[in-house]
C-alpha positions in Angstrom: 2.7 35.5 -7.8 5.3 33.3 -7.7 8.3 34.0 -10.0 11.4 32.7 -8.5 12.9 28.7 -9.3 14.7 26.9 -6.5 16.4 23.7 -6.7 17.8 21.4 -4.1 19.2 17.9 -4.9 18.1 14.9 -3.2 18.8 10.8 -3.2 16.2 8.5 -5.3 14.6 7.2 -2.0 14.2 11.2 -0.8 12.6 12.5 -3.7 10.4 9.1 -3.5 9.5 9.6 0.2 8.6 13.6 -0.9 6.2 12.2 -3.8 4.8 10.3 -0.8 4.1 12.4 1.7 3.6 15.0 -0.5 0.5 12.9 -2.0 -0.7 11.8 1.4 -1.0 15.4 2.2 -3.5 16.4 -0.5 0.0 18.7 -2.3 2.1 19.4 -4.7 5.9 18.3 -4.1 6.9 22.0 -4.2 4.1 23.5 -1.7 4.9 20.4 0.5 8.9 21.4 0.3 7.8 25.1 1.0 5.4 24.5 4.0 8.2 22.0 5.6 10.5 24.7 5.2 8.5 27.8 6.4 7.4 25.0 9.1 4.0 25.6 8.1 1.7 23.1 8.8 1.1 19.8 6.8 -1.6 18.3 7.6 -2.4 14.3 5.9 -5.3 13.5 4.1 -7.1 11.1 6.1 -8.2 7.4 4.1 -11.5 6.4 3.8 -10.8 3.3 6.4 -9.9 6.3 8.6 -12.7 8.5 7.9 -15.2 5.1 8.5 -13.3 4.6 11.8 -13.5 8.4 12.6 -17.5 7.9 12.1 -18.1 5.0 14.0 -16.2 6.5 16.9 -18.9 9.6 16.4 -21.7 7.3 16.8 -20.1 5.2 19.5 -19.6 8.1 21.6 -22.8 9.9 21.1 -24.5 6.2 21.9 -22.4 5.8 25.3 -23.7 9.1 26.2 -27.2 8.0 26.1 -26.6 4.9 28.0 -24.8 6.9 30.8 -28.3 9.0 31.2 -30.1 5.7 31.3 -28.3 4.3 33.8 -28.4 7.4 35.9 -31.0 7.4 38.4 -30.7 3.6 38.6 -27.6 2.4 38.7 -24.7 5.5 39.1 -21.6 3.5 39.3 -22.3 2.2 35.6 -23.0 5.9 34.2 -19.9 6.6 35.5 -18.0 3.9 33.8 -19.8 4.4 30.6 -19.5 8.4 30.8 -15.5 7.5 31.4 -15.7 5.3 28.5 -17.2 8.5 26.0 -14.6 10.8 27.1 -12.2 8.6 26.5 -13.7 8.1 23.0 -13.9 11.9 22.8 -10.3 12.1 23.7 -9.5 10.1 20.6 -12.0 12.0 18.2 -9.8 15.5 19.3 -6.9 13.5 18.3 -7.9 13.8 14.8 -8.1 17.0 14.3 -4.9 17.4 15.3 
C-alpha cells in the first residue's frame, strides 16, 4: 500500500508534457513519474489509426505469403521477392510490440 507523498516542482510546459505522455500511455501522472524513475517500462497506447494500420499490415503479410507459395513452382525469382517483401512487413509488425 502506498502511504508516502512526494513532491517535485516542475515549469508549466513540464507538468503539461507529463499530463501528455502520461495520457498517451494509458497512466496516471504519478505511476508515469514512478515508472520513469524506477526506469520501468512505459509503454504508449497505440491510436486507433495505428491499430488499423497494424491490421492491415497483418493481412498484407499473411496475403504476400500466399502469393510467394503460388508463385513457387512456377516462377521462383518472384516468390523470392514477394517472400522478401513479408519479412520485411514482418519486420515492421515486431516493431510494434516493442
Amino acid at each position: 500500500m502506498k502511504k508516502e507523498f512526494v513532491q517535485f516542482r516542475c515549469s508549466v510546459y513540464e507538468k503539461k508534457l507529463l499530463k501528455v505522455k502520461a495520457r498517451k500511455s494509458g497512466l496516471s501522472i504519478s505511476e508515469y513519474c514512478r515508472r520513469a524513475a524506477f526506469e520501468d517500462r512505459i509503454v504508449e497506447r497505440m491510436t486507433d489509426e495505428q491499430i488499423e494500420a497494424y491490421k492491415l499490415l497483418v493481412k498484407y503479410q499473411r496475403n504476400f505469403k500466399l502469393i510467394t507459395n503460388m508463385f513457387r513452382k512456377r516462377n521462383p525469382k518472384l516468390a523470392e521477392e514477394t517472400a522478401q517483401l513479408a519479412k520485411e512487413i514482418r519486420q515492421h509488425l515486431l516493431n510494434f510490440k516493442k
